[in-house]
ZAVO-109821 format. One record per residue (C-alpha): x, y, z; residue number from 1. Coordinates in steps of 0.05 Angstrom, whole numbers. Example, Ala and Ser with C-alpha at 12.3 -4.5 7.8 and 13.67 -1.06 7.14 Angstrom:
BEGIN
246|-90|156|1
273|-21|143|2
//
This chain:
BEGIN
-782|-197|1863|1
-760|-204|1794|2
-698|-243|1812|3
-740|-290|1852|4
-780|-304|1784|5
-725|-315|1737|6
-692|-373|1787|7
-698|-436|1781|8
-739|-489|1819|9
-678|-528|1839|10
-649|-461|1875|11
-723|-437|1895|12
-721|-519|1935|13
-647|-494|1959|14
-668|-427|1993|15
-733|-443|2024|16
-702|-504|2058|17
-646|-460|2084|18
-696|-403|2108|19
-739|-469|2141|20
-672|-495|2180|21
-654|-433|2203|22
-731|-416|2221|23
-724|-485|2265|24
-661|-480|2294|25
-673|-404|2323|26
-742|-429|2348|27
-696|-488|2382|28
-642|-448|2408|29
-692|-399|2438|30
-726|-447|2468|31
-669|-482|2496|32
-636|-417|2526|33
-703|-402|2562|34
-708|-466|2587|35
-632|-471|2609|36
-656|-404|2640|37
-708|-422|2684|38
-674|-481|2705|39
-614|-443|2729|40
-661|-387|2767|41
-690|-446|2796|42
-628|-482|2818|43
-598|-416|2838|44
-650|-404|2884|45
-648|-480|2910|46
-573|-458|2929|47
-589|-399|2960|48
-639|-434|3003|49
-589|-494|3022|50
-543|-435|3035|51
-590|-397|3079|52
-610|-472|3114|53
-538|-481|3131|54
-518|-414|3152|55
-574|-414|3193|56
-562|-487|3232|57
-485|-465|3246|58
-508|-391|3272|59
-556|-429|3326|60
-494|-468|3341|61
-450|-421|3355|62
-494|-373|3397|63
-531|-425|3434|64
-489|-421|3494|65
-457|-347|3490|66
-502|-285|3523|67
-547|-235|3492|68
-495|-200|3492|69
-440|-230|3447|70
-494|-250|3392|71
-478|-195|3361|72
-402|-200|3355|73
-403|-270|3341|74
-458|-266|3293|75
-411|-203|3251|76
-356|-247|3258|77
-375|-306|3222|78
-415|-262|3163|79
-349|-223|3158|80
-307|-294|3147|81
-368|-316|3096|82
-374|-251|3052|83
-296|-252|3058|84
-304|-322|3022|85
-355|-321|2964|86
-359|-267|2924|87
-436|-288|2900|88
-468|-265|2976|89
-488|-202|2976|90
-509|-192|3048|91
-536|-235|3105|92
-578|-217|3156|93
-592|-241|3229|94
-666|-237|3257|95
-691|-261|3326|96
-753|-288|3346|97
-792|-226|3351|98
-763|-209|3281|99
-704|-158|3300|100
-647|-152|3269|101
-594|-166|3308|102
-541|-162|3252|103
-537|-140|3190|104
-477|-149|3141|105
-495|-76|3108|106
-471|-47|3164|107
-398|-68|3133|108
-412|-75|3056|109
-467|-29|3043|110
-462|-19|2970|111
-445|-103|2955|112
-526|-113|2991|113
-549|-68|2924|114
-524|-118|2879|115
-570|-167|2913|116
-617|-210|2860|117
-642|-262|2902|118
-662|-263|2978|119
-674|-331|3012|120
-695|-335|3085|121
-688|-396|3133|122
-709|-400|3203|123
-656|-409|3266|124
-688|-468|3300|125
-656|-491|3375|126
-670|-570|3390|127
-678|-583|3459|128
-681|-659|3467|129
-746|-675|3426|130
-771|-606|3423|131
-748|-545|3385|132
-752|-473|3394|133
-748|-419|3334|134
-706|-369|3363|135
-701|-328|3301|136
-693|-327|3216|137
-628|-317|3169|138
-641|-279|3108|139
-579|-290|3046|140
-588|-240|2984|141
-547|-277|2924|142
-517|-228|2870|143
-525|-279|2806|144
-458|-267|2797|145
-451|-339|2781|146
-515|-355|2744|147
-507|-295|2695|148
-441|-324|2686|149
-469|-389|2671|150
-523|-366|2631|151
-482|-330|2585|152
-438|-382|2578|153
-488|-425|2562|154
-523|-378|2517|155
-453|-372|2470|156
-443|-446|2468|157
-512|-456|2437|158
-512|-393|2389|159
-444|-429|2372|160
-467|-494|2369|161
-528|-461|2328|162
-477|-427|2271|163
-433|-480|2269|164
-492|-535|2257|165
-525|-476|2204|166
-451|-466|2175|167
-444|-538|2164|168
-518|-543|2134|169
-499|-493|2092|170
-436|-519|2070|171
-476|-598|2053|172
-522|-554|2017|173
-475|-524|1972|174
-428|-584|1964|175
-495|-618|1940|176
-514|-562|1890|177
-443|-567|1860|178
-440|-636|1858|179
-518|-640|1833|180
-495|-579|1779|181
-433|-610|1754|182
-472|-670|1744|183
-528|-640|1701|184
-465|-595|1660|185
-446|-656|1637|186
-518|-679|1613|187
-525|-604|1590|188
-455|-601|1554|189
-479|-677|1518|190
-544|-648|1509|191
-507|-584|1469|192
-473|-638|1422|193
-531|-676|1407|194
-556|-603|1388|195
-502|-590|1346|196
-493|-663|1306|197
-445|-700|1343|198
-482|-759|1353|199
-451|-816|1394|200
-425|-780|1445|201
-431|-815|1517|202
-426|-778|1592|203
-389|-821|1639|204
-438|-835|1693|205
-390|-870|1745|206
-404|-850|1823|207
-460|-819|1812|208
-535|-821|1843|209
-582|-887|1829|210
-625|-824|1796|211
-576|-791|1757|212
-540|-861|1731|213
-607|-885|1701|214
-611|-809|1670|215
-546|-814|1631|216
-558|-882|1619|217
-621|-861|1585|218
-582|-806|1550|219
-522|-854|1523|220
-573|-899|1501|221
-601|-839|1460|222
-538|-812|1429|223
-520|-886|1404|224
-593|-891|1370|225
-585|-820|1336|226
-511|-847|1314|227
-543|-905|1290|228
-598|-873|1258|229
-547|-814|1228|230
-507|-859|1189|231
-562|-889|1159|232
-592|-822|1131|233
-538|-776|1126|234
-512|-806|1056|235
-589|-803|1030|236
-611|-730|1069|237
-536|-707|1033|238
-563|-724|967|239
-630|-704|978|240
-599|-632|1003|241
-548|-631|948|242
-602|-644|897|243
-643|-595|919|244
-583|-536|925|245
-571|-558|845|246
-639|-548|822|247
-646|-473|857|248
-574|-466|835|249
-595|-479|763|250
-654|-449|768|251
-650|-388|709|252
-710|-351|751|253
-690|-316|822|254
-733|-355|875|255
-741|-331|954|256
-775|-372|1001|257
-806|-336|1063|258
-840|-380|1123|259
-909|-357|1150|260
-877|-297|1186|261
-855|-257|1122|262
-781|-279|1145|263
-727|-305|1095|264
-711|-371|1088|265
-673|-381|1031|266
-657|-342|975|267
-618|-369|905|268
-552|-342|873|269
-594|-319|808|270
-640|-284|866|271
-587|-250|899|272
-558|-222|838|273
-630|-194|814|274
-636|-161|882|275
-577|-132|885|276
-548|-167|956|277
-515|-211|987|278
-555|-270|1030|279
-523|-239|1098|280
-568|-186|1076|281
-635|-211|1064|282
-631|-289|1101|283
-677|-272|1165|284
-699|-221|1148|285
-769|-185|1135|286
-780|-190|1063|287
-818|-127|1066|288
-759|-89|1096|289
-723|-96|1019|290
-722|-37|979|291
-728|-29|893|292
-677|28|868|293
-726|81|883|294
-716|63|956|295
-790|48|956|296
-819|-19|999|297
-833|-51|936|298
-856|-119|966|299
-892|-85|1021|300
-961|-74|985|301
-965|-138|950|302
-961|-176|1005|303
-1011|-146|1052|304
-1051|-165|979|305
-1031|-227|985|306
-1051|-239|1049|307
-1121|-204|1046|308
-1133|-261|980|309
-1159|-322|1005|310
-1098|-374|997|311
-1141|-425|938|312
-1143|-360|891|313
-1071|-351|914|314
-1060|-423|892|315
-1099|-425|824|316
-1083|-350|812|317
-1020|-330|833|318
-1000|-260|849|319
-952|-230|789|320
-925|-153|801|321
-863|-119|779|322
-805|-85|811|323
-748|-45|784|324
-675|-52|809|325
-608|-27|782|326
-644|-10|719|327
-676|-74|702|328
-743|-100|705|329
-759|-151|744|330
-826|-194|740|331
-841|-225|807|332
-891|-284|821|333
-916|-294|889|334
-952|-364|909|335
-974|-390|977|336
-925|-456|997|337
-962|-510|1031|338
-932|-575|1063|339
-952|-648|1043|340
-1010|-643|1080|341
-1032|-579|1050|342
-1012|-545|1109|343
-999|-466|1091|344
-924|-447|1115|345
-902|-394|1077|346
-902|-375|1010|347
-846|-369|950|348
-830|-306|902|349
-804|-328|835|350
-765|-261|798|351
-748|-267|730|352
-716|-203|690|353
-752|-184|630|354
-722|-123|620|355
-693|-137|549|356
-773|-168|538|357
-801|-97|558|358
-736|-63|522|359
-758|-107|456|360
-834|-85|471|361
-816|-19|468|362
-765|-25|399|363
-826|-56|372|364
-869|-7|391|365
-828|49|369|366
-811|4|301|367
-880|-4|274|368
-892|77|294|369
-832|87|255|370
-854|42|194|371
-926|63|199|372
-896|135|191|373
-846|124|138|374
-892|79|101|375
-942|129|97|376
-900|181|78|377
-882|151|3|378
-951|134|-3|379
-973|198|17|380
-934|241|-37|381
-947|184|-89|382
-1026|190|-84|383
-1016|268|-83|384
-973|268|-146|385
-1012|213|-182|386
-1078|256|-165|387
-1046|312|-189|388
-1014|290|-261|389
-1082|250|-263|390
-1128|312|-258|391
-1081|367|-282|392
-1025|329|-324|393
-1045|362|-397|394
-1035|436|-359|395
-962|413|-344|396
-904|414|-395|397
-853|357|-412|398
-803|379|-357|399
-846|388|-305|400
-877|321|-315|401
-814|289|-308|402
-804|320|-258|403
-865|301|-219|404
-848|225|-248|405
-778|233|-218|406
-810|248|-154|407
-858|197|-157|408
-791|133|-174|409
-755|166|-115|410
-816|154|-69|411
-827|87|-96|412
-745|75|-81|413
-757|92|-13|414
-812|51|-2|415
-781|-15|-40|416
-724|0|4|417
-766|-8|64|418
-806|-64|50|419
-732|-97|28|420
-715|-78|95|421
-773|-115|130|422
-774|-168|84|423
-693|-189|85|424
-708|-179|163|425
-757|-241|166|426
-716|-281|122|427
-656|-272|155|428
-674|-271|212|429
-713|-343|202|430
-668|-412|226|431
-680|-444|165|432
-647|-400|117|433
-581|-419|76|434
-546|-372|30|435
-506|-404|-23|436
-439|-378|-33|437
-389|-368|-80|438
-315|-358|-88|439
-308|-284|-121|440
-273|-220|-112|441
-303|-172|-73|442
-293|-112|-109|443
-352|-114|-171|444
-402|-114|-115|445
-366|-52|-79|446
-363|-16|-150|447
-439|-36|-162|448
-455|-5|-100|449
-417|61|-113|450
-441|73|-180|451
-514|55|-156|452
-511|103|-105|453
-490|156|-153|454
-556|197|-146|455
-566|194|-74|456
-494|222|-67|457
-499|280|-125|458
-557|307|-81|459
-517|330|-30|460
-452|343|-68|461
-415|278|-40|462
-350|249|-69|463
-327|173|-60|464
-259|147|-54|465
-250|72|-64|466
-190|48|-44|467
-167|-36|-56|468
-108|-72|-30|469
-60|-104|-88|470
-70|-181|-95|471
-132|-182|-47|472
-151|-250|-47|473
-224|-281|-70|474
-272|-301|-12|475
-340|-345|-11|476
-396|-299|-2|477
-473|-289|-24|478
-463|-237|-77|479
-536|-210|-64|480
-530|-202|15|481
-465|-180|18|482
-486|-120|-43|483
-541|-108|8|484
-497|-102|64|485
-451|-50|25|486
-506|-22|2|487
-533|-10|69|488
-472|15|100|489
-453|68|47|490
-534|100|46|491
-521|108|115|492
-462|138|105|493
-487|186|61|494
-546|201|104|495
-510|231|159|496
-447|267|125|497
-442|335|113|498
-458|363|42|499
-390|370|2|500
-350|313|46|501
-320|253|17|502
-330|186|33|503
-270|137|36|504
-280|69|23|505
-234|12|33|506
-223|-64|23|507
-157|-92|47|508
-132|-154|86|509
-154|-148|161|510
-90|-138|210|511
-114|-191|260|512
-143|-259|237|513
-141|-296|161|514
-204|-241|138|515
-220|-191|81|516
-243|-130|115|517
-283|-72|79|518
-296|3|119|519
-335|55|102|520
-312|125|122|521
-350|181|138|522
-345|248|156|523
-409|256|198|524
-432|278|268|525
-412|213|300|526
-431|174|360|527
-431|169|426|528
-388|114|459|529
-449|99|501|530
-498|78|436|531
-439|38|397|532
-446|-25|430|533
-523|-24|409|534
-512|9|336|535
-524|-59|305|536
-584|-81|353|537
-659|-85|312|538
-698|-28|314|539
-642|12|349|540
-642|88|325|541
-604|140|351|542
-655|200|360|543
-627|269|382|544
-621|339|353|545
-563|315|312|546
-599|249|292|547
-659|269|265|548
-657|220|200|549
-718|178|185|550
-712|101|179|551
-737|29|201|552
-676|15|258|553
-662|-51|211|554
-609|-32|163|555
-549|-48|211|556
-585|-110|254|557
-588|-135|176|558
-511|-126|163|559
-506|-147|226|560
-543|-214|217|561
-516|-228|144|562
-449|-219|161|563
-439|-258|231|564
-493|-308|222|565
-495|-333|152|566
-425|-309|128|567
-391|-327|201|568
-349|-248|200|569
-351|-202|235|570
-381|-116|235|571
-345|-67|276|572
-359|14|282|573
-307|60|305|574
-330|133|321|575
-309|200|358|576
-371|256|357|577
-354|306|318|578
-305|272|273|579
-337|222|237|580
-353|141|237|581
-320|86|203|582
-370|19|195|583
-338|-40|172|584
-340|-116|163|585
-295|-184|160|586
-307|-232|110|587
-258|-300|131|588
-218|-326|73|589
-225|-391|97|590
-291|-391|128|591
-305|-467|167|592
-346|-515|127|593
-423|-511|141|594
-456|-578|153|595
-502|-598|99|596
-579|-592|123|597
-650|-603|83|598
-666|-526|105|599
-692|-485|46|600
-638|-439|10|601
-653|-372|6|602
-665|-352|-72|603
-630|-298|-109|604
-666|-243|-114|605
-671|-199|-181|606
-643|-121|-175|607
-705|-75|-138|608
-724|-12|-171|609
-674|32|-139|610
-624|-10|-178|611
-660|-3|-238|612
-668|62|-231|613
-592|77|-203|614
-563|44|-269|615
-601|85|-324|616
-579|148|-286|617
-521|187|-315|618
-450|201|-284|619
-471|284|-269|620
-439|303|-207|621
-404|233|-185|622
-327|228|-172|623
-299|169|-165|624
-228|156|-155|625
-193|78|-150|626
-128|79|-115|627
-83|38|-89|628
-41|30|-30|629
//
């Protein structure tokens, strides 16, 4: 009975009043065959009594003056000449008075007296001036030969009659329903439009029902008023839509809606690119159905906590949890969403990558391990020296007192270098800071440089070559932080070549753009293509096997910094492992012309210790070569 469920009332209406007409029409049919019925039996035997009546007056007639003796004969005779003549007698026979037969017609057709149906019997009376005499009886046995004729007859005009008046019922019935359906198509196919924006539209409502006209009437009247009201609206609901798409466009935080059902609604470009897909993808959808990297429900948990919160700590606290994706971190904020009439519908995720926050977190962590260790390193051997030429010093000779003294100004190097380090960091690092520049050569600071490092590079048996273009042309630069950025590029140079190598440095024209470019050579273990792009990033050390060299992570973020921001060049590195490293920087000859600010200039400063102490060292193991190309 399912099918008689999913119809409609309309076509529920349509077959019970067919099953009711043809419910009433059998009843009347039935009735009116039974009654056509009786009425024939009845008028059947009527004519087989009129029959009898008459058969009976003309038998008296003719044997009313013939002997006893010719009854018979004549009697036979005329029942012969009336079975000869109507098929519907089946027999007749001849009684007299004392109710003997005196003839019989199934003496002659024997088998047509079965077929009898219906027997009538008349009496054969004799007038005799007023009196009468009964002188005997005619019986006549009717086969229905006629009447079953008639009846069925009768019967299959009325079960015709019947169909054709159910046929035709039928027929009205449809024609209605198709007329009534194409009718409400129209409203339905208007209806549809409305549905999908095209307001104005109008059904034509010409030859149709007094019901129906008023409908779609009503229904024009509607689509005008929605037209009306479109036009209106649409230029201010455009706007208000277009404003709202710009501000979730420009939006630098990912932001997903979801409605009270966990299903998504909408879902911003800067979202879709933190997740990872496309809105096909996640737009309704089950928010919980997204997966982090791991392939983990990462959303899954914190929302069944979100829901188990009561929504006003939601609102005053809201939920704040982070997910990983495609290698970056992803902070996400979850808040109930409530209507104008603080109605809860939903609630909105805000994402917002901080993985270069949790990457600088970490650098800094690892940075002040790294200083805490190197600092107390220096001061570690200085305090154990000091405590030892303070207890024991008259027990040592000259020599070895110098040489505990030479320790001691290479420890207190190290450490000036590093506080330098953290200290040209800050400054450098600070918006406020201005170097003042001058128009010089280049080359006294690179020769500085070299013969300061003189020391560092005897200790493991390393050999400069310094080679300068002819006619290299002057350039404005901060003498001080440009000797530091040398500086910092050749120590790391000699920190990770091989004992015995040679060091090439150069200063030459660059071959693409107006600059003076300077390179440091190397002969080292070199580095991976994967850490060059972050070589020059703060706090950045490569630490392997190979790279196993102590240091703060700030000497290249501070060439880095002096050369791009303050002297507007460029650094580059170029490196294969196993073969070495060339650093480098561009100096423009014609650098653009900084606006003049009131921000404080950063003051020379005076040469450290390790200059001092570099410069009153002798030439013992150096050799340095000038050449030209």
């Amino acid at each position: 009975m399912n099918w008689y469920k999913d119809m409609t009332t309309q076509n529920r209406l349509i077959i019970l009043g067919l099953l009711s007409t043809t419910i009433v029409m059998l009843c009347l049919t039935c009735f009116a065959v039974g009654k056509i019925k009786k009425d024939l039996d009845n008028g059947y035997k009527n004519f087989g009594q009129i029959i009898s009546k008459t058969l009976a007056i003309e038998s008296v007639e003719i044997t009313k003056d013939i002997p006893e003796l010719s009854k018979y004969d004549t009697l036979r005779s005329h029942s012969l000449s009336i079975l000869g003549s109507n098929d519907d007698i089946a027999f007749i026979e001849f009684k007299d008075e004392n109710s003997r037969v005196i003839y019989s017609s199934e003496e002659d057709y024997s088998k047509r007296a079965e077929t009898a149906k219906i027997s009538v019997s008349s009496p054969m009376v004799l007038k005799q001036g007023t009196s009468s005499k009964n002188v005997g009886s005619v019986m006549v046995g009717l086969s229905g030969t006629i009447i079953n004729e008639v009846r069925h007859t009768t019967t299959s005009s009325l079960v015709i009659v019947f169909a054709l008046t159910w046929g035709l019922i039928i027929l009205v019935l449809i024609a209605h329903t198709i007329l009534t359906t194409k009718e409400l198509k129209l409203l339905q196919d208007g209806v549809k439009k409305i549905s999908s924006g095209a307001f104005g539209i109008k059904v034509e409502s010409q030859g149709m029902s007094k019901e129906l006209k008023q409908l779609f009437e009503a229904f024009n009247d509607m689509s005008s008023r929605l037209h009306q009201f479109e036009e209106q609206n649409t230029g201010q609901l455009t706007l208000e839509k277009n404003k709202l798409e710009a501000v979730l466009t420009c939006i630098a935080n990912g932001v997903v809606v979801c409605d009270n059902y966990d299903n998504v609604i909408l879902v911003n470009n800067h979202a879709q690119q933190l997740l990872d897909v496309a809105p096909n993808e996640i737009l309704k959808t089950k928010i919980q159905q997204y997966c982090d990297t791991n392939g983990e429900l990462c959303f899954k948990d914190r929302i069944e906590q979100f829901k188990d919160t009561p929504l006003d700590v939601m609102e005053q606290r809201p939920l704040a949890f982070n997910i990983e994706v495609n290698k970056r971190v992803i902070k996400s904020v979850m808040s109930p969403m409530f209507t104008v009439n603080h109605e809860y519908v939903g609630y909105i995720i805000v994402l917002i990558d901080i993985t270069k926050e949790i990457e600088m977190d970490n650098l800094r962590s690892h940075f002040i391990s790294n200083v805490s260790h190197e600092l107390r390193t220096p001061v570690t051997v200085l305090r154990s020296y000091i405590d030892t030429l303070y207890n024991y010093g008259n027990d040592f000779d000259f020599n070895t007192q110098k040489e505990f003294i030479g320790v001691m100004n290479q420890e207190i190097i190290r450490l000036n270098r590093m506080v330098n380090d953290i200290l040209d960091f800050s400054r450098y690092e600070s918006q406020n800071v201005k170097l003042e520049k001058t128009k010089q050569d280049i080359m006294p600071v690179i020769e500085d440089v070299v013969d300061e490092m003189k020391v560092l590079a005897g200790d493991h048996n390393l050999t400069f070559s310094v080679i300068k273009e002819p006619d290299l042309p002057e350039i404005p630069f901060n003498k001080d932080s440009i000797r530091r950025v040398v500086a910092n590029i050749v120590s790391n140079a000699i920190k990770y070549s091989p004992d015995g190598k040679r060091i090439k440095i150069r200063a030459e024209r660059a071959r693409i753009g107006d600059y003076v470019e300077v390179s440091v050579e190397d002969q080292g273990p070199g580095i991976a293509p994967e850490y060059q792009q972050k070589i020059f990033d703060r706090f950045f050390r490569v630490e392997n096997d190979t790279h196993t060299i102590k240091g703060t992570g700030l000497g290249l973020h501070l060439v880095k910094i002096s050369v791009e921001k303050h002297h507007k060049g460029q650094v580059f590195v170029q490196s294969k492992l196993g073969e070495g490293s060339t650093f480098g920087f561009r100096l423009p000859i014609n650098p653009p012309v900084e606006e003049e600010d009131n921000t404080d200039e950063m003051p020379t400063s005076s040469k450290n210790v390790e200059q001092l102490t570099a410069e009153n060292n002798g030439n013992d193991g150096w050799e340095i070569s000038f050449e030209k190309r």
